[in-house]
C-alpha positions as CSV (number, residue, x, y, z in Angstrom):
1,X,91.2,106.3,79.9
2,X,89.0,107.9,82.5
3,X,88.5,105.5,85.5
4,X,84.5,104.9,86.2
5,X,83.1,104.5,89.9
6,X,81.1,101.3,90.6
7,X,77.0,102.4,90.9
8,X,75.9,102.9,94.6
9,X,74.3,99.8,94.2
10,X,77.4,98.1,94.3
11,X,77.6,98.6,98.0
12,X,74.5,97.8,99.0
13,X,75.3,94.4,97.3
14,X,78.8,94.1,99.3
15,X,76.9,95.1,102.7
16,X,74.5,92.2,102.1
17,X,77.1,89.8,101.0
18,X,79.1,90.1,104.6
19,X,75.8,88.9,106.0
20,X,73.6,92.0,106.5
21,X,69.6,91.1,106.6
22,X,68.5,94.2,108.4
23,X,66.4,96.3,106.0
24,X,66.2,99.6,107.4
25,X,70.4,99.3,107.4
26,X,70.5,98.4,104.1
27,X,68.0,101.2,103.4
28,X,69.9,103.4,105.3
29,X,73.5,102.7,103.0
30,X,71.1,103.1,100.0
31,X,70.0,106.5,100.6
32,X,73.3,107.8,101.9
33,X,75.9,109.0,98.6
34,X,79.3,108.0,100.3
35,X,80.5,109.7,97.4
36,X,79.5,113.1,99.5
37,X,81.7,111.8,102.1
38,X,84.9,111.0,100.4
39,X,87.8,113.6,99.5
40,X,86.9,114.5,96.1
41,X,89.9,112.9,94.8
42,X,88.7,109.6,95.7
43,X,85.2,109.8,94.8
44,X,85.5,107.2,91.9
45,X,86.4,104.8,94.5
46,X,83.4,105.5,97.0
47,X,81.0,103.1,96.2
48,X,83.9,100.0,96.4
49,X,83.8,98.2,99.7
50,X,87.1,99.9,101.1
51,X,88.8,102.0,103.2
52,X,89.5,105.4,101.7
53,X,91.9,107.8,102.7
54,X,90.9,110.7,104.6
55,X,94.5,112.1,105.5
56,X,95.9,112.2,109.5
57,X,97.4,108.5,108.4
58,X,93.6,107.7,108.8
59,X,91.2,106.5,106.6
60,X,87.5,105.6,106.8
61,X,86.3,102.5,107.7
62,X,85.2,100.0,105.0
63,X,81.4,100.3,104.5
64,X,80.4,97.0,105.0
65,X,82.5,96.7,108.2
66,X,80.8,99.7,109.2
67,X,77.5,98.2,108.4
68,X,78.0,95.0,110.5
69,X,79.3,97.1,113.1
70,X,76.0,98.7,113.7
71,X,74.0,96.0,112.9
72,X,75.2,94.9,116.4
73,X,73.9,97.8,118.1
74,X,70.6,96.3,117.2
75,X,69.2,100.2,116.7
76,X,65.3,100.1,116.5
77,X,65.3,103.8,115.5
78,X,64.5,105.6,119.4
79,X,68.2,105.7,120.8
80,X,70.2,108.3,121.8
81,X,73.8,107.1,120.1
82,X,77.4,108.3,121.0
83,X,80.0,107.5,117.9
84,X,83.9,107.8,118.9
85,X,85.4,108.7,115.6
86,X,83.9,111.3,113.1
87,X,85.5,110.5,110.1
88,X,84.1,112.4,107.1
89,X,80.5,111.5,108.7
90,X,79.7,108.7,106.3
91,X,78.9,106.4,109.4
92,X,77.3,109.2,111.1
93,X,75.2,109.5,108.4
94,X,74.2,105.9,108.7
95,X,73.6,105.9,112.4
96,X,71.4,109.3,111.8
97,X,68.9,107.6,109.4
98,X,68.9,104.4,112.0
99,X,68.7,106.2,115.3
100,X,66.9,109.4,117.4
101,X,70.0,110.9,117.5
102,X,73.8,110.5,117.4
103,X,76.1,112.6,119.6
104,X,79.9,112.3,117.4
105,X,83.4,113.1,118.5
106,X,86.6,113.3,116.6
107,X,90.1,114.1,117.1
108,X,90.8,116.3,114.2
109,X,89.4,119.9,114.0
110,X,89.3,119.9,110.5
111,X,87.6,116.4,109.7
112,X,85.0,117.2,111.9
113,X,84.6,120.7,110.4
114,X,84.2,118.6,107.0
115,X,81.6,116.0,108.4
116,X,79.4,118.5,109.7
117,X,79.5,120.0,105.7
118,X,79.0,116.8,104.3
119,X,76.4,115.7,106.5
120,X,74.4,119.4,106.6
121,X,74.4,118.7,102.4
122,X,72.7,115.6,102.9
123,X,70.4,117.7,105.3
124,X,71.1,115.3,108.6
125,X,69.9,117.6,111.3
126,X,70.0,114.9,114.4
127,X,73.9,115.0,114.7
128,X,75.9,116.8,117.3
129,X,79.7,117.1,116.1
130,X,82.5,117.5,119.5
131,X,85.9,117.8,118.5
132,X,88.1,116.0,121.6
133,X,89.2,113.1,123.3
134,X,86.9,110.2,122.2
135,X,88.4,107.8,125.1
136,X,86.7,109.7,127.1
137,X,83.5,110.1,125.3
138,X,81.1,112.8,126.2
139,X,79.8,112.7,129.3
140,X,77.5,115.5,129.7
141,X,75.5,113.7,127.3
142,X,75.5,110.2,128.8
143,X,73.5,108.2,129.2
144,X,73.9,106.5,126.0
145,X,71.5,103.5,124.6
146,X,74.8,102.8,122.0
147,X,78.0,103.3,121.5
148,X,80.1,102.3,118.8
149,X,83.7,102.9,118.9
150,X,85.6,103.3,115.6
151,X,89.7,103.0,116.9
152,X,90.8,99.6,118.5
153,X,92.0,99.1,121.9
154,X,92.7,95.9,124.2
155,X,89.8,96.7,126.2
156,X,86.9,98.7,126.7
157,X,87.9,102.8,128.2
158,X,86.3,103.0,131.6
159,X,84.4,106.4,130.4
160,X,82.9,104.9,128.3
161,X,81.6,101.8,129.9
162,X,80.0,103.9,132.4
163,X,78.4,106.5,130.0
164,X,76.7,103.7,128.4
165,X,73.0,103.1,130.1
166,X,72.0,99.5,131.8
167,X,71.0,97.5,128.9
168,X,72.6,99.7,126.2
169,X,74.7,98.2,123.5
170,X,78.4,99.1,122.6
171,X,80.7,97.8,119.8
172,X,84.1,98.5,119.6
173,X,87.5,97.3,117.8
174,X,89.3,95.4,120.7
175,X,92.9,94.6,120.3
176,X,96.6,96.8,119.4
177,X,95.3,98.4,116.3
178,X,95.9,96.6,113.3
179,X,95.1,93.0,114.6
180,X,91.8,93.3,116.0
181,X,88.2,91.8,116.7
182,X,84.9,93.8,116.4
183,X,83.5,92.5,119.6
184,X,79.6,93.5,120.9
185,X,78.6,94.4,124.6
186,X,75.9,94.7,126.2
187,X,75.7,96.6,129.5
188,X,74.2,94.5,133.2
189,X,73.8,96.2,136.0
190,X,77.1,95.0,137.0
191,X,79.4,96.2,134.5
192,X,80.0,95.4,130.6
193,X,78.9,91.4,129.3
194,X,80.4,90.4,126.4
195,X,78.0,89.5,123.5
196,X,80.4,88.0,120.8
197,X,83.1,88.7,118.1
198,X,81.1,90.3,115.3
199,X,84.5,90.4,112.4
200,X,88.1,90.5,112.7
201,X,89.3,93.5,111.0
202,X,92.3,96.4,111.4
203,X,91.6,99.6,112.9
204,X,93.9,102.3,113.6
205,X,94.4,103.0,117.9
206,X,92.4,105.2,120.3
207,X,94.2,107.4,120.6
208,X,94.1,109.7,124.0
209,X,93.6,109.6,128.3
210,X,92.3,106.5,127.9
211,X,93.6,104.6,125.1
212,X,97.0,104.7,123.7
213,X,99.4,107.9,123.9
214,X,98.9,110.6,121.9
């Protein structure tokens, strides 16, 4: 018996039932096929709210944990974005339609290599793909009006902190990796305030200067 994906409007329907109001979000997971950003084995599978695979023992991040994610960014559609964790560019994607533009970094040569396919299909122009060290974000592009932060870590990386401009809004995974809490910041002119614990969830580490070891 051949196994038959969910519609895409299944997803739109788990990302409002974690609690998601904002419309140009749930636009935004409308119009973007996460089926064009899944390995092709798993594309019967990309419109279920899960984590899929995407080989490096990573996988992507469920969608509608990415969705409350940048929900608390609180992106009015002007910002300058830095994302720390490429994937296959499904969240990129996201954070395109939402924002001016979104500066990405991954670890992995050849996921990024994919994204920037994926995402040049879908005919996202406002991306910049790095491959590198994401604890240490990108600083020749800073400052940042968001960052989100897809790999858990007990605190906030320094780099990052200060690459984010006064006011702007960062969300990040904090914890070991694998027991963690989606928390929101907001940046003072004093250092980073914390806004609130958006989810639990599991994330894999940060790997890199500033996070865990390699």
């Amino acid at each position: 018996m051949t196994e038959t994906a969910p519609p895409p409007e299944d997803l739109v329907r788990a990302v409002r039932a974690v609690g998601i109001t904002d419309e140009r979000l749930l636009e935004a997971v409308r119009a973007t096929p996460r089926a064009a950003f899944v390995p092709a084995g798993h594309r019967t599978r990309a419109y279920a709210d899960a984590p899929v695979p995407i080989g490096h023992e990573q996988v992507t991040t469920q969608p509608s944990l990415s969705a409350t994610m940048i929900e608390g960014l609180d992106l009015s559609g002007d910002e300058h974005v830095l994302e720390i964790g490429t994937g296959l560019g499904f969240q990129t994607a996201l954070l395109a339609r939402l924002a001016a533009d979104v500066v990405t970094i991954e670890l992995w040569p050849d996921l990024s290599r994919q994204a920037g396919s994926n995402l040049a299909r879908q005919g996202i122009r406002n991306v910049e793909l790095r491959v590198g060290d994401g604890s240490g974000g990108v600083p020749e592009r800073a400052p940042y009006d968001a960052i989100i932060v897809s790999a858990a870590f007990p605190e906030v990386a320094a780099p990052l902190a200060g690459q984010l401009r006064v006011g702007g809004r960062l969300v990040q995974p904090i914890g070991p990796g694998g027991r963690d809490r989606v928390v929101a910041f907001r940046r003072t002119a004093t250092g980073l305030e914390r806004r609130g614990v958006l989810t639990p969830a599991r994330f894999v580490r940060l790997r890199g200067r500033y996070g865990f070891p390699a």
